[in-house]
N, C-alpha and C positions, 0 to 999 in steps of 0.2 A: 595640696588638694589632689585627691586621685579623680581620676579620670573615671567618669561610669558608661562602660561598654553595654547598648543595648544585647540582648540575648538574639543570638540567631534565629531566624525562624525555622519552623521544624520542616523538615523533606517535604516537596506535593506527595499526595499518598497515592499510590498506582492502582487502576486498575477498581475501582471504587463500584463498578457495574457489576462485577461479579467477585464469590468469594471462591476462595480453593477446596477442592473438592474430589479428595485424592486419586483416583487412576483416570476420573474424568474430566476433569479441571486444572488446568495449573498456571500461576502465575509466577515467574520468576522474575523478579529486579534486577535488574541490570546497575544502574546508578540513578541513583534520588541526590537529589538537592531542593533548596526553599524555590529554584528558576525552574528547572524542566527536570524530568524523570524519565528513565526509559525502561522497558520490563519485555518480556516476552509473553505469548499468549497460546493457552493450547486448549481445546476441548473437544470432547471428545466424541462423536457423532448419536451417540444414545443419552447426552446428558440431559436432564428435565429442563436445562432454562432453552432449548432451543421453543418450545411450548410455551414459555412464560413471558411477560412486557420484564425488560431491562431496563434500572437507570447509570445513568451515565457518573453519577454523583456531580460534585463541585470543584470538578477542573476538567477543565479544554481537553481533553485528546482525539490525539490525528496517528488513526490506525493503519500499518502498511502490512496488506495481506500478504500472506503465502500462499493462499490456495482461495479459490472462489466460493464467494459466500452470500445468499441472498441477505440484503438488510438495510433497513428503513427507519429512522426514527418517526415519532408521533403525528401523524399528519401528513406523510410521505406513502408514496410507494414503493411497494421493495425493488429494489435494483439491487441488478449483480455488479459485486466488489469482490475481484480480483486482484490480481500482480500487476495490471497495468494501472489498479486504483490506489488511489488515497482515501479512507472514508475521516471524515470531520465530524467528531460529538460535539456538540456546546454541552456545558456544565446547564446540569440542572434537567437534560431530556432524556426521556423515556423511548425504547427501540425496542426493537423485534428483529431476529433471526431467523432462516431458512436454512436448511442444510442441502448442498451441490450434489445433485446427483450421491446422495449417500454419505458425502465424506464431513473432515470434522472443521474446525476453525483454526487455525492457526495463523498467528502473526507476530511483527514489533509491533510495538506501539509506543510515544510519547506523552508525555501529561504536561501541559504549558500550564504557566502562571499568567491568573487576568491581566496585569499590566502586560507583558509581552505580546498576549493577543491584540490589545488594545493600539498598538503600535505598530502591528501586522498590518491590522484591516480596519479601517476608518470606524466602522459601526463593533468595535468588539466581537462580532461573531460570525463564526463562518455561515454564511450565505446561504452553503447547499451541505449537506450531508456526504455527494461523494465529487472526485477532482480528477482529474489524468493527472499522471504520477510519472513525472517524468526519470529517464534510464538512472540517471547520475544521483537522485537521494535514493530510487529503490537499489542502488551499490552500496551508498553509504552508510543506511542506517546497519547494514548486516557489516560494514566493517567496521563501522563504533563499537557494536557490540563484540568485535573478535578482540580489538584493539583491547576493548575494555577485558577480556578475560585475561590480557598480557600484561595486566597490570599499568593501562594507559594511566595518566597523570588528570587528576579531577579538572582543574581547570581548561585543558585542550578539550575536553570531551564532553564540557558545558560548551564550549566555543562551538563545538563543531555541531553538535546538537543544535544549538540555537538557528547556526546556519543551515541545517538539515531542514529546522521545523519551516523559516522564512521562504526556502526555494522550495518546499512543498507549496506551501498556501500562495505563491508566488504564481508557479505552473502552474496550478489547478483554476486560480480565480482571476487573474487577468485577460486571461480570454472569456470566463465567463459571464465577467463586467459587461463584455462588449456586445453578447448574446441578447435576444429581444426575452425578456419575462416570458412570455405566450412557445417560447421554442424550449423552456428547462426544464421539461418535463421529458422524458425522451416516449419517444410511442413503441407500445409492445414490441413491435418489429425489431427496433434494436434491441431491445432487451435481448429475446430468441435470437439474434446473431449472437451477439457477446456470447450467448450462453451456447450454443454451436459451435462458437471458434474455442471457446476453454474447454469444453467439452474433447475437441476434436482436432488441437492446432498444429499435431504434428501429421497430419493428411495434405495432402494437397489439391482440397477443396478447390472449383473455378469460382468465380462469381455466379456462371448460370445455375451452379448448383446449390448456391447461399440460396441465391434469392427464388430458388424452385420451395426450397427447404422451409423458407418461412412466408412462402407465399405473398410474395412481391415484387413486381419486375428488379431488375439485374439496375437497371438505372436508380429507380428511386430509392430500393436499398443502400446504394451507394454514397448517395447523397446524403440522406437521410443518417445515415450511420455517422459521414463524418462531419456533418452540423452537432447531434448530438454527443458525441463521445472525445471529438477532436481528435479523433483517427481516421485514417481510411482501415478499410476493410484486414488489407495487404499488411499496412502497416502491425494493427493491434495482433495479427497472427505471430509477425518476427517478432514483434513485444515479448509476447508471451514463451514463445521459441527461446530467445536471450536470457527471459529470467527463469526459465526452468534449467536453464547455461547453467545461469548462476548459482542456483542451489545446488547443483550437483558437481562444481568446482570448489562450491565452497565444503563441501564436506566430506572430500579425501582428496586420492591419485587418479582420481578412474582417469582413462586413455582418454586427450584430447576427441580423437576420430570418434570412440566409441561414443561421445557425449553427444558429438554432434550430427549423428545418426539416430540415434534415438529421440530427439529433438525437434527433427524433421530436418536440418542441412545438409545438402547434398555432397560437404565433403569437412574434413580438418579446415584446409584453407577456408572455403563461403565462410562458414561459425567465426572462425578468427576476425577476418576481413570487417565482417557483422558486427562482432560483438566490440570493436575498436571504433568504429564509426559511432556506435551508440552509446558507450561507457567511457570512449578516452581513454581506455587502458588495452592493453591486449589480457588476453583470459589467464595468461600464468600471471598477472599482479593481483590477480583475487586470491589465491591461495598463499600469497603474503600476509603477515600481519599490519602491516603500514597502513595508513588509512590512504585510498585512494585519491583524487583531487576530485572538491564534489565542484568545482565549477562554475 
């Protein structure tokens, strides 16, 4: 008697919200499988779907930006999603984009299988549309995918994916369990900070001139920011300071010093010292291939 092998099921399909659309669109896959998928994302700041409602199609993806992007799904407000965000599509909803100060879209992104969501988060679906992103998966998912250009091994890199997707939705929604309903909305104010501080993060903004900026005392901006964001003001600055590190470690030799001047640190050492406390790694393990420990 032979044995009958059910047939595998086919790759999650990436990227289902948008089709490719040569010099102003592009999706590249990274690795598909029937569990998780991961691809990269670029568009281009004159393309027509910033104008158009987006869907999301029929799988989970949890997008890790590069650069700041306004965007909302159906029913929402737009909030800005940057380098310190995670934005959460459920399958099945419709969104809208904003374009940052001029520029385009760029990210990773994953694509989860319903049962894994399901086993995430009690109710199957993410809660909120965007999360704080903590240092250690916005490292990882850009070293899966270096890993994966070196020829990583499919089963490590479904492993470590799945633990990327888990300590994403992990960060993002356990503190936001804790949050009162009536406070998850954030008020304009913080919107216009965030969008100040990515706008402007390598200055050395004071607080009295945040809160001159968006017109609200120095106090209650402060407060106010980091109820809503799960940052402080200081903090979400080095944020974005570190992962602008990080993209530009990850993609040559450029001079330690020179990186971290243009970044806004005040020296080689601060950046290093920085960027070790936030990532567990010192800055020459990013320009390895090895995947770093996501923690």
């Amino acid at each position: 008697m032979v044995a009958v092998v059910d047939p595998a099921p086919p790759p999650l399909r990436l990227a289902t919200w948008h089709a490719g659309d040569g010099d102003r669109v592009r999706i590249t896959p990274l690795y598909r499988s029937p569990i998780v998928s991961l691809g990269t994302f670029w568009c281009g700041p004159d393309d027509v779907r910033w104008s158009l409602e987006n869907l999301v199609g029929d799988v989970a993806h949890i997008i890790f930006p590069s650069n700041p992007v306004w965007i909302a799904p159906e029913g929402h407000e737009l909030a800005l999603a940057g380098p310190n965000h995670a934005v959460f599509l459920n399958p099945g909803e419709v969104f809208r984009r904003r374009r940052f100060n001029g520029g385009g879209d760029r990210n990773h992104f994953m694509v989860v299988g319903e049962e894994t969501v399901d086993e995430w988060l009690r109710a199957g679906r993410f809660p909120n549309p965007l999360g704080k992103l903590l240092p250690r998966p916005y490292m990882t998912v850009r070293a899966i995918a270096r890993a994966l250009a070196a020829g990583a091994d499919g089963l490590m890199v479904e492993e470590q994916l799945l633990r990327l997707g888990h300590a994403t939705v992990v960060g993002a929604f356990r503190a936001d369990e804790r949050m009162p309903r009536r406070r998850r909305r954030p008020p304009p104010v913080v919107e216009d900070a965030k969008a100040l501080l990515s706008a402007r993060y390598t200055e050395h903004l004071t607080l009295e001139e945040l809160g001159r900026a968006v017109n609200v005392s120095p106090f209650h901006l402060a407060r106010s920011f980091r109820r809503h964001t799960g940052y402080t003001l200081h903090e979400y600055r080095v944020h974005l300071r570190l992962r602008a590190a990080l993209e530009r470690l990850s993609g040559g030799d450029e001079d330690l010093a020179v990186i971290a001047r243009a970044v806004g640190f005040s020296s080689h050492s601060h950046l290093t010292a920085t960027f070790r406390r936030a990532f567990g790694v010192p800055p020459s393990r990013v320009r390895k291939p090895t995947l770093p420990p996501l923690g």
